[in-house]
C-alpha positions in Angstrom: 0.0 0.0 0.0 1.2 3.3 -1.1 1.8 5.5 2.4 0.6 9.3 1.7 4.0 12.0 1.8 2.4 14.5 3.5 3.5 14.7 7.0 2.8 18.2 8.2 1.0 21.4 8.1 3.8 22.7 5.6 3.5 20.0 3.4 -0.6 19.9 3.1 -0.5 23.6 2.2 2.5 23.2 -0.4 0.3 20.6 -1.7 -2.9 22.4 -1.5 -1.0 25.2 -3.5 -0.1 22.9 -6.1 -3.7 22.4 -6.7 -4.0 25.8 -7.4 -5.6 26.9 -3.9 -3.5 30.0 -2.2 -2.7 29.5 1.2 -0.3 31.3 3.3 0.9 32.4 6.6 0.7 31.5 10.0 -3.2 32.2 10.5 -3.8 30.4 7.7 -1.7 27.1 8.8 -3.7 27.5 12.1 -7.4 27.2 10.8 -6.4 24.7 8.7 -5.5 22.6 11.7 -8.6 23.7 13.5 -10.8 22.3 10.9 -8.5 19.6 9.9 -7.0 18.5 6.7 -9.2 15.5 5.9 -12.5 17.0 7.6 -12.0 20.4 6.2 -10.1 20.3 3.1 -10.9 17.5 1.7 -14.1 17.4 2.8 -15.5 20.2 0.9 -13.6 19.8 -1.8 -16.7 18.9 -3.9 -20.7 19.1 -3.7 -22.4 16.2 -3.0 -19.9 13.5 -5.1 -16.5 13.7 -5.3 -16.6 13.7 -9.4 -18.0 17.3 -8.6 -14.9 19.3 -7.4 -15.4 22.8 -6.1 -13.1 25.0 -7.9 -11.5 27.4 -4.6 -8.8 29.5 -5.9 -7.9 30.8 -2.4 -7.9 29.2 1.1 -10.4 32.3 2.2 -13.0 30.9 -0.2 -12.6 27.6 0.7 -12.9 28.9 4.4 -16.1 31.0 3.4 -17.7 27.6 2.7 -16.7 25.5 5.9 -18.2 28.6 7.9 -21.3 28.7 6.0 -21.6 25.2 6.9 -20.6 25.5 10.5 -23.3 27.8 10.5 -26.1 26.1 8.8 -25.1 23.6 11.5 -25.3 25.9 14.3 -29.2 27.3 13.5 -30.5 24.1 12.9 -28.9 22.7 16.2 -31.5 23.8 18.5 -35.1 23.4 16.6 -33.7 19.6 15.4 -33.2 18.9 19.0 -36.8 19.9 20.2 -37.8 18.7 16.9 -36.5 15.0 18.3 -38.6 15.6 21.3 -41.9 16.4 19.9 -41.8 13.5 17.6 -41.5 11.4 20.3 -44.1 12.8 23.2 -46.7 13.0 20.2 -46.1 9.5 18.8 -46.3 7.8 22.2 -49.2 10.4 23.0 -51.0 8.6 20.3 -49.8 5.1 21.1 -50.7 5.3 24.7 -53.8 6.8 24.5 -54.9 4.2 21.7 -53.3 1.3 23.7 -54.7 2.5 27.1 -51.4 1.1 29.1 -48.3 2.8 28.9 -46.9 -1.2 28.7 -44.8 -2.2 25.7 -46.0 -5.7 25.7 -49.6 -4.0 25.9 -48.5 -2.4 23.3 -47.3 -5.2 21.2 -50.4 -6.9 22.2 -53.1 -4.4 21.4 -51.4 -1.8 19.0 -49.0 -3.4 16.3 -50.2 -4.9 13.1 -49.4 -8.8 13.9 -50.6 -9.2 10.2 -47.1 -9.2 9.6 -45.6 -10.9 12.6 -42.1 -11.9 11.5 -41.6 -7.7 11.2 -43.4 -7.4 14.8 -41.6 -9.5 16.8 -38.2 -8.4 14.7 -38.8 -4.9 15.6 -39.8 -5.4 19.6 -36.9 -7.5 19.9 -34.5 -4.9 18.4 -36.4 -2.3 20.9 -35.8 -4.5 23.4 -32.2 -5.3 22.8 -31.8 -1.5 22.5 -32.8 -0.9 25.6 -30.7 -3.0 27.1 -27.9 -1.6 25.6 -28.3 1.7 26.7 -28.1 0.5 30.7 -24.3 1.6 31.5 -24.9 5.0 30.1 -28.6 6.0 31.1 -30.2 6.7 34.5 -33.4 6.0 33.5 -32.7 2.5 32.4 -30.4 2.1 35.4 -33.9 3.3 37.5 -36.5 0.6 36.2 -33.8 -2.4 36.1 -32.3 -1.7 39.3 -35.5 -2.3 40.6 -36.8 -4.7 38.7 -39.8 -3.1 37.2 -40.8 -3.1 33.9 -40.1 0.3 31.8 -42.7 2.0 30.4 -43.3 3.5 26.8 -42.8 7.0 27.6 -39.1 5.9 28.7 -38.5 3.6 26.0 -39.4 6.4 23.2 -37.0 8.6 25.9 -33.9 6.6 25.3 -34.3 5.5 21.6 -33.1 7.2 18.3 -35.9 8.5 15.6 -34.8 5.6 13.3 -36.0 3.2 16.0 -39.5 5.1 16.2 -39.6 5.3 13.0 -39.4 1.5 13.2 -42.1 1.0 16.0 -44.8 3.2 13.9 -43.6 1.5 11.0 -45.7 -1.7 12.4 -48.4 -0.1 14.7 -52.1 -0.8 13.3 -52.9 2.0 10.9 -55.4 3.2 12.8 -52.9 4.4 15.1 -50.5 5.4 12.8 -53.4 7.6 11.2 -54.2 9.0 14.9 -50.5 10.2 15.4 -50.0 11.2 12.1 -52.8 14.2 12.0 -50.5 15.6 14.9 -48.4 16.4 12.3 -50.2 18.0 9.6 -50.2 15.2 7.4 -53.6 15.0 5.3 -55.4 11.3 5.4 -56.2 11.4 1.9 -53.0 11.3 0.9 -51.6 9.1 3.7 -52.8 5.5 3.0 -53.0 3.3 6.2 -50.2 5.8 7.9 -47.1 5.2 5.6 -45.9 9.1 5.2 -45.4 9.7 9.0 -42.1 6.7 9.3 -40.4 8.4 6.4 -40.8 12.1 7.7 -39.0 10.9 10.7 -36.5 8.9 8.8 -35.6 12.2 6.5 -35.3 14.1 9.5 -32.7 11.8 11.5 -30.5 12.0 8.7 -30.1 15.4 9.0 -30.3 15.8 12.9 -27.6 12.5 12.8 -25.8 14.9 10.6 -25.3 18.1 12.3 -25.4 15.5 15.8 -22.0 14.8 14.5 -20.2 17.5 12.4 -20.7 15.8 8.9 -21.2 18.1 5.9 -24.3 19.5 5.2 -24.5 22.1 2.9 -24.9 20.0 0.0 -27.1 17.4 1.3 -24.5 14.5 1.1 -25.3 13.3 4.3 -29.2 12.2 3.2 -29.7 8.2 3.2 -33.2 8.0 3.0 -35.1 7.2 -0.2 -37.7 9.5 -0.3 -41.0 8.8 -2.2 -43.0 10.6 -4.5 -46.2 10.4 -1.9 -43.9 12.6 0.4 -42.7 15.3 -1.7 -45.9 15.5 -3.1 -48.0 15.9 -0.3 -45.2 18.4 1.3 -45.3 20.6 -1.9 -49.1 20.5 -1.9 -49.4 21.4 2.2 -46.8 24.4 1.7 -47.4 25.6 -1.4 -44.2 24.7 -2.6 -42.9 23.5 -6.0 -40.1 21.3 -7.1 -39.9 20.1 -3.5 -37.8 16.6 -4.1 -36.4 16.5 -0.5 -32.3 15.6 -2.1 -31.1 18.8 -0.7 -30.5 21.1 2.6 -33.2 23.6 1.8 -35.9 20.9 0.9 -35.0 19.2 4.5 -35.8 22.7 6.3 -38.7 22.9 4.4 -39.6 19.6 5.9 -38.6 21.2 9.6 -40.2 24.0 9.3 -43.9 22.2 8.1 -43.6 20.0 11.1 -42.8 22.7 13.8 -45.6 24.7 12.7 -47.6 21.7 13.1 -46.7 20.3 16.2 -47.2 23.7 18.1 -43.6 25.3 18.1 -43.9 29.1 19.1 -43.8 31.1 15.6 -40.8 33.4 16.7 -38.4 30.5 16.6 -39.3 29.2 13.4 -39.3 33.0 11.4 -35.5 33.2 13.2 -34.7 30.0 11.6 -35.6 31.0 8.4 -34.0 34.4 8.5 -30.9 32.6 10.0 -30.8 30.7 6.7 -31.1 33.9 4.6 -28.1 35.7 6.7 -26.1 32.5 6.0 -26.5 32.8 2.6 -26.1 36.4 2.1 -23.0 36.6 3.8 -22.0 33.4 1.6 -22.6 35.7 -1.6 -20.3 38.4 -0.5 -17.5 36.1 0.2 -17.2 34.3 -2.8 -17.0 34.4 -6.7 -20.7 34.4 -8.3 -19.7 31.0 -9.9 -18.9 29.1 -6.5 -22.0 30.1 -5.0 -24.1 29.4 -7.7 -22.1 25.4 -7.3 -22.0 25.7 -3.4 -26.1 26.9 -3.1 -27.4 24.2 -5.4 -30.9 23.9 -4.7 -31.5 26.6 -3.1 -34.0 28.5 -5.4 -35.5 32.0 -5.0 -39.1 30.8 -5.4 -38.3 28.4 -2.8 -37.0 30.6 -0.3 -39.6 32.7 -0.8 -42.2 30.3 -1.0 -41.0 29.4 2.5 -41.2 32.4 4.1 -44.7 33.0 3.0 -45.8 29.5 4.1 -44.0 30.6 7.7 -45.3 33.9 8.2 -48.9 32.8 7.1 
């Protein structure tokens, strides 16, 4: 195996200037070991594949972009996190309330769909074995097995990842999944036996997983969910949005921002959000050649940005 020659600092930047990108100087040397070589350079090197190389001329533009990034990150931070929350109080709202016992065997029992059984008992046991898992690291499951009671749903949903609840609503009866679903906004005529609400939450744990920890996100690279046509439709149709095809950054906050003004979040946080987003990109524009912003901002259309913040303010 070939071992890579560059050792240091000195030697990355020599290189990086032999690839036509300027970089020079002390202050220089020292952001590029803050971001890191392989996170920061070579990480957004390119949009989305790495066939599609972003042309930087000049450390400072390549810079403009990681902070435009670090800063999308930063904004979404906070309304992903209490975005994680309310998915999970108003699904295991629904589930409970439907179930009457806040017991996950009840729930088994009495609220999944044991027409497909193999799929049930696969996904309880993986909730189960989840669970378990999590006992060195969290009190509450420290709490119940310590003392040998059994833990209920409202600390199971507590303790898991949205991938996992997207699992357990993937096989609840659709009656239930229909119940929790117009908690979110989501119309039933265009949500057959409850299948839109499991892939909202998928599309949104890729991007909290992302900004969760540090990946790129500014071109959408990070997304690993297949999303339907049922989905974008019925997104486009509730905000008023075209083109929505849910492959980028802007379509995802799109998604956030239908679902926080569903589930009840105050209307202040969402508009600051959104004009977060616009500062971001502004500041972008002034910092770098027309044609790298064009490459970098992919996506992110006039119409729907303004489409956006009429659906917010309305």
């Amino acid at each position: 195996m070939k071992t890579r020659n560059f050792q240091t600092y000195n030697s990355l930047m020599k290189h990086m200037r032999s690839n036509g990108i300027q970089i020079n100087g002390s202050q220089q040397k020292v952001r590029l070991k803050t971001i890191g070589y392989y996170h920061g350079y070579k990480g957004y090197r390119f949009f989305r594949k790495s066939e599609n190389l972003i042309r930087y001329e000049s450390f400072a533009q390549l810079d403009a972009v990681i902070e435009f990034d670090e800063s999308l990150k930063a904004l979404l931070y906070s309304p992903l996190m209490q975005l994680e929350t309310a998915i999970k109080s108003y699904v295991c709202d629904a589930i409970v309330t439907s179930v009457g016992s806040s017991s996950f065997a009840e729930v088994f029992k009495k609220g999944f769909d044991l027409s497909d059984k193999g799929q049930c008992y696969r996904t309880r046991d993986s909730i189960n074995a989840s669970i378990t898992k999590r006992y060195q690291s969290s009190q509450i499951v420290q709490h119940y097995y310590n003392q040998d009671k059994i833990i209920p749903v409202w600390a199971i949903f507590e303790e898991l990842m949205l991938g996992d609840i997207s699992s357990i609503i993937d096989v609840l009866d659709p009656r239930i999944k229909l119940q929790a679903s117009s908690s979110f906004g989501i119309p039933q005529g265009m949500n057959t036996n409850g299948i839109l609400l499991p892939k909202i939450i998928l599309a949104v744990k890729d991007l909290r997983n992302a900004i969760a920890h540090n990946k790129v996100v500014f071109d959408g690279r990070y997304i690993e969910f297949k999303k339907r046509e049922s989905l974008t439709r019925m997104l486009s149709m509730e905000t008023g949005i075209s083109s929505i095809t849910l492959d980028g950054l802007l379509d995802d906050i799109i998604l956030v921002s239908f679902l926080m003004k569903n589930l009840g979040f105050r209307k202040d946080i969402i508009k600051k959000t959104y004009s977060s987003l616009v500062n971001e990109l502004k500041k972008l524009k002034q910092r770098i050649p027309n044609r790298l912003y064009q490459q970098v901002t992919q996506g992110v259309t006039k119409n729907k940005l303004e489409g956006l913040k009429v659906y917010i303010w309305k």
